[in-house]
C-alpha angles and dihedrals in degrees: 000000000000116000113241096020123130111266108194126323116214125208123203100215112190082220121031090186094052104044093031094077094048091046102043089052087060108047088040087062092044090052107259114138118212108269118181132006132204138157094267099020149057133191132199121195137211115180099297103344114084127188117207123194119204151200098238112229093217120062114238146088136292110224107181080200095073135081109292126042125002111180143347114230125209138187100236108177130261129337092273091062100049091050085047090048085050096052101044094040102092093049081059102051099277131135114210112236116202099007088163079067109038128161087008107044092113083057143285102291094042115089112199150112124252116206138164133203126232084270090054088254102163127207125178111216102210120207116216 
């Protein structure tokens, strides 16, 4: 264990059937493995950070715009897997962000995709 290392993050979805699928594609093809099932949550492991994904006990939206968190960022490979992550997303259940910008719209030097879920969920794939 390294002090001071993210130990697992945890997402409240207004519909777990509808935002699993989309999430499970793309930490799949980031290289987590499922983890843990139960019946309103999921979990998706890589090495010792895990993500879990979970039914929220309170109605309401997520707005990534509003005060809290805003994205999740991921290394994602090379360039070449970031532009093959953009091009398979929406048939995943992922909407493209700054396509106008893409692959720069972090900047000129920054190299990544910016995608959202149906939940506007947004997560920044980062190329090394």
């Amino acid at each position: 264990m390294t002090r001071g290392a993210l130990h697992h993050v945890e997402l409240r979805t207004a519909d777990l059937g509808m935002a699993a699928p989309a999430w499970d594609w793309l930490l799949g093809e980031l290289g987590y493995e499922p983890f843990q099932r139960w019946d309103d949550g999921r979990s998706w492991r890589r090495g010792e950070v895990y993500i879990v994904l979970e039914s929220a006990p309170l109605d309401g939206t997520h707005d990534r715009r509003r005060p809290g968190l805003s994205h999740l960022a991921f290394h994602a490979g090379d360039q070449a897997d970031v532009a093959r992550l953009w091009e398979a997303a929406p048939d995943h259940g992922w909407s493209r962000l700054y396509a106008d910008r893409h692959p720069h719209a972090g900047g000129p030097e920054h190299h990544a995709a910016f995608l959202e879920d149906t939940e506007r969920f947004k997560v920044e794939l980062v190329a090394r």
